[in-house]
N, C-alpha and C positions, 0 to 999 in steps of 0.2 A: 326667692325675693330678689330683687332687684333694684339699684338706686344708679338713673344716670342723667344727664344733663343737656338741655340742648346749648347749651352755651359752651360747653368742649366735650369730649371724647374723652374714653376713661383712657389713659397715658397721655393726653393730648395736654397744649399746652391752653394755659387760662387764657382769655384774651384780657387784654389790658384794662380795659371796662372793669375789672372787679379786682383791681389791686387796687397800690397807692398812686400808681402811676396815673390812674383815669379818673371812674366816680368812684372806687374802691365799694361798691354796691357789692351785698352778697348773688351768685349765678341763683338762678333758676333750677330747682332739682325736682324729679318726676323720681317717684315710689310705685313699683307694682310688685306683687306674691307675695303680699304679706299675710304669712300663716295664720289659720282661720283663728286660733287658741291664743293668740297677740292680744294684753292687755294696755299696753303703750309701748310705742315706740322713741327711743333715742338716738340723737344720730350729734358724733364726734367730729370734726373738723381739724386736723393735726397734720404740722408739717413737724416730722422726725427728724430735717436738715438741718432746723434752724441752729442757731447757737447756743450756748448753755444747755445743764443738766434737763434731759426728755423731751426736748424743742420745744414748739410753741403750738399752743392751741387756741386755735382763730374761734373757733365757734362752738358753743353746747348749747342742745335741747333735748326735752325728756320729758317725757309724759304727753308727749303728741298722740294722739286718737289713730288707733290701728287702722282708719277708715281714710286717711289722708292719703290722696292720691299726689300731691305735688308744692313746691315752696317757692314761691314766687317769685322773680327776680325784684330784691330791693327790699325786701320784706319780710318778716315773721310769720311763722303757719299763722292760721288761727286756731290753733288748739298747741298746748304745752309749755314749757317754762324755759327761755332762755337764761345758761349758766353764765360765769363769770369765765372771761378768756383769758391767755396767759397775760393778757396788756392791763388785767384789772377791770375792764370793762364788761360789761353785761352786754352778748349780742355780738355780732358781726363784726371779725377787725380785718382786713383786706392783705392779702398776701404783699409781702415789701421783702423781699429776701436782699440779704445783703451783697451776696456773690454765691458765683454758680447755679446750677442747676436744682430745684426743690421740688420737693413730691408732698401735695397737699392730699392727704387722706381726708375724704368723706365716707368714715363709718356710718352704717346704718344699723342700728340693733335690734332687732323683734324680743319685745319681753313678755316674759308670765307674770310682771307684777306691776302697779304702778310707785314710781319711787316718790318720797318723803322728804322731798329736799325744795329749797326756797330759790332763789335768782344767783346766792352767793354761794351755790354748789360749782366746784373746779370740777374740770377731768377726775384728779385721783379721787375723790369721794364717788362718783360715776361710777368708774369704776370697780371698786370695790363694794357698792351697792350692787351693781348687774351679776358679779361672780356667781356663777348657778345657778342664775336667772334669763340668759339667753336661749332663746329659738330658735332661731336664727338672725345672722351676723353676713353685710355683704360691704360693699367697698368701692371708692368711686375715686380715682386717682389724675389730679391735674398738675401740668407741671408750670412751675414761672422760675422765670431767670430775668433780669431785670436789664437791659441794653447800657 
């Protein structure tokens, strides 16, 4: 399985277009090898630099359709449930790093189950709903640093 992007490279850096610096739009992300046995898919958005306890997670959705090939730039799949990000909002919040260099992980998860959880699921409920429940698991990493 694989998740990458034509808007950066995985180590490469965001372009500006999809922080707070520009339209802070979510990139564009392309999904292929997802295991035939995939009952939904979830995919994480987490920058580990940020400040405070676990940093910050930009984005959660879950219970995307194994059949999804790609997520649009600007936009919501059409299939699955966007979570609650670390800003309290539902859906996309744009990388803004305050200093230095940040490493924005796009997890992708292949699951055997669909999860039970509403818009006001966080990361850690995610998580601890997937435990024993991945497929597989791949990773899509951007960097921003802010001028």
């Amino acid at each position: 399985m694989k998740i990458t992007s034509p808007s950066f490279e995985n180590n490469g850096s965001i372009p500006p277009k999809f922080t707070c610096d520009g339209e802070g739009i979510n990139p564009q992300l392309a999904l292929e090898g997802v295991p035939k046995d995939t009952l939904s898919l979830a995919l994480i958005a987490h920058d580990p630099d940020a400040p405070g306890p676990g940093g910050f997670t930009h984005w959660i959705i879950f219970n995307m359709s194994p059949a999804l090939k790609e997520i649009r730039e600007n936009s919501k799949p059409p299939s699955g449930t966007e979570g609650t990000n670390s800003g309290g909002k539902i859906g996309w919040t744009s990388p803004c790093p305050p200093s230095g260099i940040h490493h924005y992980h796009f997890t992708l998860y292949a699951l055997d189950e669909v999860l039970k959880f509403n818009s006001s699921a966080k990361k850690t409920d995610i998580e601890k709903a997937i435990a024993g429940h991945i497929i597989e698991q791949t990773e899509l990493v951007g960097l921003c640093q802010r001028q």
